[in-house]
N, C-alpha and C positions, 0 to 999 in steps of 0.2 A: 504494500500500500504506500504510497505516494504523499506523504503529507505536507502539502504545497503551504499551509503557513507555520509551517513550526521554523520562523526563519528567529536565528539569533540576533541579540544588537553587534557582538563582537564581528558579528562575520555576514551581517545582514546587506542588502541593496546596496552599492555604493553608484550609484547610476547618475544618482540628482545632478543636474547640471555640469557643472567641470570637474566632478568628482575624477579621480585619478584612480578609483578601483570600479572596476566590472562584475557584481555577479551574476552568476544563474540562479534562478530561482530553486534554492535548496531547502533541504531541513537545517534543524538548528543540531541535530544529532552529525548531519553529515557539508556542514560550509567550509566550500573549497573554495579559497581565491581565485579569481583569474589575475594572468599578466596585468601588469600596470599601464595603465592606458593615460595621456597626457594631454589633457586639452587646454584651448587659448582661454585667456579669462578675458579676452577680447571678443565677444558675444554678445547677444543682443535675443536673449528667449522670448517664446509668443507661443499658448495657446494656439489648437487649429480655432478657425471660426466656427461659432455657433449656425448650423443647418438650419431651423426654424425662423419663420416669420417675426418673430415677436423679440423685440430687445431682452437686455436681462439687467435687471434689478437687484441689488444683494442688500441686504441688512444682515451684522452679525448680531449674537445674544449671546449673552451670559445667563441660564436656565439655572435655576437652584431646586432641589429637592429634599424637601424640608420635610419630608419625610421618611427619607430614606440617610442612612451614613454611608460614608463614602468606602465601598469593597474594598479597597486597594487598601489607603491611608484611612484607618478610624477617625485617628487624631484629627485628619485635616475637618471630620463635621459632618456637615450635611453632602449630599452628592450635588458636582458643580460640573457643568458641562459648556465647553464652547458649540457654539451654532453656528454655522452660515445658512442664512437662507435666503434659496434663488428665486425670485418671481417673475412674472412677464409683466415687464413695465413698457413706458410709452417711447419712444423714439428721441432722443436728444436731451433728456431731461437727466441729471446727476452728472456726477465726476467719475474717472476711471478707479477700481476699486484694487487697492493692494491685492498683490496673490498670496504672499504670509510677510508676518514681519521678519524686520530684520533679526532679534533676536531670534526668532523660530528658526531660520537657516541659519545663525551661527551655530547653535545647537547642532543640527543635521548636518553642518559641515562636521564640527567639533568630534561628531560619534564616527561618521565616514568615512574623514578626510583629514585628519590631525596633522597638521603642518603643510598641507596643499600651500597656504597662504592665497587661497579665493577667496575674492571679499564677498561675505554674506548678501551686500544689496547685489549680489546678481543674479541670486536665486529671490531674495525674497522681489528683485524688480521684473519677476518675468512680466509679462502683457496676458490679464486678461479679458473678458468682453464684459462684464457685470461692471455696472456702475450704482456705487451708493446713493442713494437720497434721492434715488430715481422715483420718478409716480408709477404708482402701480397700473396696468393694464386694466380695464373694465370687464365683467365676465368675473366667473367663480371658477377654478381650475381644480382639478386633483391633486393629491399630496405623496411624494413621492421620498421616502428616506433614507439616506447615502450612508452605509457603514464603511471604513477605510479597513484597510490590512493591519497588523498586527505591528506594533511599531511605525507605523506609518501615520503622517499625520494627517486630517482632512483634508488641507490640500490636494491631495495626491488624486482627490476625483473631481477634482473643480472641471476639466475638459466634459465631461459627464454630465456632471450637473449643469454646468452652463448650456448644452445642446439640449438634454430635456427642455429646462426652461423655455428656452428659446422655439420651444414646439408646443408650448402650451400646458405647464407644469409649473407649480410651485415644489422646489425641490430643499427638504432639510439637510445639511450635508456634518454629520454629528462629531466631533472629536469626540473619544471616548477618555476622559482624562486617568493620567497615569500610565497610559496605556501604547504610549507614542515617543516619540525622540523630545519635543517641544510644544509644548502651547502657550502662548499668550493670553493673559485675563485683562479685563481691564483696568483692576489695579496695577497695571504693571508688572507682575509676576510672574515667572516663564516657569511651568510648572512641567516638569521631566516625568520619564518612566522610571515606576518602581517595581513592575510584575514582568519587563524583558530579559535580565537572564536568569530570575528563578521564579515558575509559575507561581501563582496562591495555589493554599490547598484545595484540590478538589479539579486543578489545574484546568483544561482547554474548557471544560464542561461549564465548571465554574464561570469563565471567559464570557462565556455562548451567554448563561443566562442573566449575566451582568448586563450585557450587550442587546439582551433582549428586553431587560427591562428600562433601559436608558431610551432607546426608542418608542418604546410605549408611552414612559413620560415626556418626549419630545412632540410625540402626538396629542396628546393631554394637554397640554402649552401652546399649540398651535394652533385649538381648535377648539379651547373650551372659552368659555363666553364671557371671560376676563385676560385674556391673554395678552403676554406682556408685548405681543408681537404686532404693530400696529395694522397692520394690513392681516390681520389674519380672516378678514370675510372673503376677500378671496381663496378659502379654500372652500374645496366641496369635500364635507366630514364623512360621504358615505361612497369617495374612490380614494382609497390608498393603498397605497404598495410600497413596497422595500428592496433592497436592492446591494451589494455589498461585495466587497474585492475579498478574496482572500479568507483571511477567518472573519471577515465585515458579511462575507454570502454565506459561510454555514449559520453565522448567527442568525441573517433572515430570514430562516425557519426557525431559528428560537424567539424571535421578537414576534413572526406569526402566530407562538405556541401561545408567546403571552398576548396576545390581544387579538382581537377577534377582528377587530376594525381596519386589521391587514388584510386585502381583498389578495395582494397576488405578490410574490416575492422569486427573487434572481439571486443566482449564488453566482457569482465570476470567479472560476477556478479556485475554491476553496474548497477543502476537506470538509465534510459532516461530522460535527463533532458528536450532534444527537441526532440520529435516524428521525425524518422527517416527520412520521406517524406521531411517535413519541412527543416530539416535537409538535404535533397538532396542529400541522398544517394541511388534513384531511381533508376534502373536497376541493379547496381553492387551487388557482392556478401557480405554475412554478416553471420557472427557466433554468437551467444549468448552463451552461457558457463558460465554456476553458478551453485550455489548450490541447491539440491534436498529442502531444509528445505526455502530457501528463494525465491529460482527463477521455483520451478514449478509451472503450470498455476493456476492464481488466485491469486499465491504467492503475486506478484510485479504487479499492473495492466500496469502499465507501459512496460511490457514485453510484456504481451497481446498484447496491442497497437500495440506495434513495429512488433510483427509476424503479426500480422495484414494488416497492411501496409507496411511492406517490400514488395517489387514486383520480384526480383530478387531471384537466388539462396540463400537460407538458411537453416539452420539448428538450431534447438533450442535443446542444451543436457544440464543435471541435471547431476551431481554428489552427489548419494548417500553418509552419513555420515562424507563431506568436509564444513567448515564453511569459512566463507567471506574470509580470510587471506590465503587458500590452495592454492593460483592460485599466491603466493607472494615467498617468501624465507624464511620468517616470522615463520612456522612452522615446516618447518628444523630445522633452528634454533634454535628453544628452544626442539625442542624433543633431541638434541642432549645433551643440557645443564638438560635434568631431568623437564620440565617444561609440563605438558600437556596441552591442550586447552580444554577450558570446550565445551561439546555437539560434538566434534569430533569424529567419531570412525572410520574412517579412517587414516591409517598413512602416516605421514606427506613428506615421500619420495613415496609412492603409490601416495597420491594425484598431488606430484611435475611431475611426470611420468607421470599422464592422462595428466596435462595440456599442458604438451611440446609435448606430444605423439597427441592430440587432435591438436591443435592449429600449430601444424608443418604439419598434415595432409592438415589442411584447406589451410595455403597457400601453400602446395604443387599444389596440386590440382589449386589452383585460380589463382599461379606466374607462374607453372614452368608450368602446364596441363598434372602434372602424376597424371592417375587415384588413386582415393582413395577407395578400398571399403570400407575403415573404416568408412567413411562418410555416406555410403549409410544405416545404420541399425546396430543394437544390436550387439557386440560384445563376445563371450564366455572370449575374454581376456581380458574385462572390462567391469563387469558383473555391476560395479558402476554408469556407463556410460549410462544411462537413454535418451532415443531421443522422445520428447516430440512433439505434432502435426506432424505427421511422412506426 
C-alpha cells in the first residue's frame, strides 16, 4: 500500500518556488532526496488564470471555536483556524490579494531550504487572481471546502480555489492549525507545526477526525445566521461539498462522516485513512483523482477498499505522468522558477488544468445538476485522464 501522505517535515516537498531540493512524492517511513537542483531567484511567479466567468473575491478569517480545545496544543485554548474564503465578486472592484505572507514562506523556506538565501517575498509575492474588499457577485452560490496536505499550508490550493470561484463557487480554503510549516494570525503570530515529525496519539485517524471536525465548524460559521463572514448570504446552505489534496481528500470523507450537510466530496490522491462507509459517506457522491503511478488499482489498496464500498455515485480517474504535488500549486511553481520534479512528464500547468477542469466538473454536476459528459468516459481532450473501474 502506497501511502501518499505520510510525507515527513525532514524530508518533505522541497519544490516551492526556488527551493534547491526536488522531491517525489514519498512516505515519511521511506524520503529519498533527489539531486540538488538550483534555481534563479530572478523570477517573477503567477498563478494559471482562473477559467470561469466571474472575478474572485477573497476575504481571510480568523474562526475561533469556543467550544472545542485545541487537539494538537491544549494549552494554546480554544480551536483557532485561518480561513480564506473565495467568492464571485464583480469585475474591477478591490486590490490584488497577497498569496501568503512573508513570514509564512520564510518558514517554508527555513524547513526546505536552510541556507538557499531566497528571499521569502518571492514566494510569499507570487501573483494571484482574488482581490480583497472586492463586492460580492449577486446570486447565492454553493459552498465548497479546501483541505490542504499534510504539512502543507492553505496556500498550496489557492490555483483551485481561485478557478472554482471563478465558475460560480464560494470556496473555504481551511489551514488546519499546527498542522502545517507556517501560519499567520492576525495578531501577528506565525504559529508552526507541532504533530509533523511525531503523530498525536491515535495518529492519521486521529488527523482525519480533527480534520473533519474543523470543516464542519467552518461550515457552521459560514452559514449560520450570525456569521462572522460578511457576505455569507451568498451561500446556498443546502449545496456543499468538500474537497482535499493528500491526507486534506481522505479527510473528506471524515468531515462527510461528521456532517451530513456535505452533499459530495473528492479525495486528490490521498490514502483513506477511514474506509468510507465507516466514514459515512453512504449514499452521497464521491471523486477519487490521483495519480496513474500511485492510485491505479492495486496501487493504494486503500483505494480498492473505498471503490468498493462507496455505494453512491463515483468515479475513480488516474492521471497519466502527474506525481502527488500536481493537484497542488507546488509544481507551477517551481516549473516557472527552472526547477523540474523528478518522475513527472507531465507539465505542470497541463496537470493544474485537468485538476480544476476535473474537479469543477464533479461538483458541477453534484451542486449545480449541469450535466457533465466529461464524467461519463475517456476524453480525446485528456487523453491523461484515465477512468479506472468504469
Amino acid at each position: 500500500m502506497r501511502r501518499t501522505h505520510r510525507i515527513a517535515v525532514s524530508g518533505m516537498l522541497a519544490i516551492v518556488l526556488c527551493l534547491p531540493l526536488v522531491l517525489p512524492a514519498v512516505s515519511a517511513q521511506a524520503a529519498v532526496p533527489a539531486p540538488a537542483v538550483t534555481a534563479s531567484t530572478d523570477v517573477h511567479l503567477a498563478l494559471p488564470r482562473p477559467t470561469g466567468p466571474h472575478a474572485v473575491g477573497l476575504s481571510t478569517l480568523e474562526l475561533v471555536d469556543t467550544h472545542r480545545q485545541d487537539p494538537w496544543v491544549p494549552s494554546a485554548g480554544p480551536r483557532r483556524l485561518m480561513v480564506s474564503v473565495f467568492y464571485p465578486a464583480r469585475s474591477g472592484s478591490g486590490v490584488p490579494a497577497p498569496y501568503m505572507t512573508v513570514a509564512e514562506a520564510a518558514l517554508l523556506l527555513q524547513k526546505q531550504a536552510p541556507g538557499a538565501g531566497i528571499p521569502p517575498g518571492t514566494l510569499s509575492g507570487t501573483r494571484s487572481w482574488a482581490r480583497t474588499g472586492a463586492r460580492p457577485a449577486s446570486g447565492r452560490f454553493p459552498l465548497v471546502v479546501l483541505s490542504p496536505g499534510f504539512t502543507l499550508p492553505r496556500t498550496t490550493l489557492t490555483s483551485l480555489a481561485e478557478d472554482l470561484t471563478s465558475r460560480g463557487y464560494v470556496v473555504a480554503l481551511v489551514n488546519h492549525t499546527y498542522e502545517d510549516s507556517g501560519t499567520t494570525f492576525p495578531d501577528g503570530r506565525t504559529l508552526t507545526c507541532t504533530i509533523c515529525d511525531t503523530l498525536p496519539p491515535g495518529g492519521w485517524i486521529a488527523v482525519n477526525e480533527s480534520r473533519g471536525k474543523d470543516v464542519s465548524f467552518v461550515v457552521n460559521q459560514l452559514t449560520g445566521r450570525h456569521s462572522p463572514w460578511p457576505y455569507h448570504w451568498t451561500i446556498d446552505r443546502n449545496r456543499i461539498g468538500v474537497a482535499g489534496h493528500s491526507v486534506g481528500g481522505s479527510a473528506a470523507a471524515s468531515a462527510m462522516a461528521a456532517d451530513r450537510r456535505v452533499h459530495a466530496g473528492v479525495d486528490m490522491d490521498g490514502t483513506f485513512d477511514v474506509r468510507p462507509p465507516a466514514a459515512g459517506v453512504g449514499g452521497r457522491p464521491f471523486l477519487l483523482l490521483g495519480t496513474e503511478s500511485g492510485h491505479a488499482p492495486g496501487k493504494d489498496t486503500s483505494w480498492d477498499q473505498a471503490w468498493a464500498d462507496l455505494g453512491g455515485w463515483k468515479r475513480w480517474l488516474t492521471v497519466a505522468g502527474a506525481v502527488h504535488f500536481d493537484f497542488t500549486d507546488l509544481p507551477v511553481l517551481a516549473s516557472q522558477a527552472g526547477i523540474p520534479l523528478p518522475a513527472e512528464t507531465i507539465a505542470a500547468e497541463r496537470a493544474a488544468a485537468i485538476t480544476g477542469t476535473y474537479v469543477g466538473a464533479f461538483f458541477d454536476l453534484q451542486l449545480k445538476g449541469i450535466p457533465q459528459p466529461l464524467l461519463d468516459g475517456p476524453s480525446r481532450a485528456y487523453p491523461e485522464v484515465m477512468f479506472q473501474h468504469p
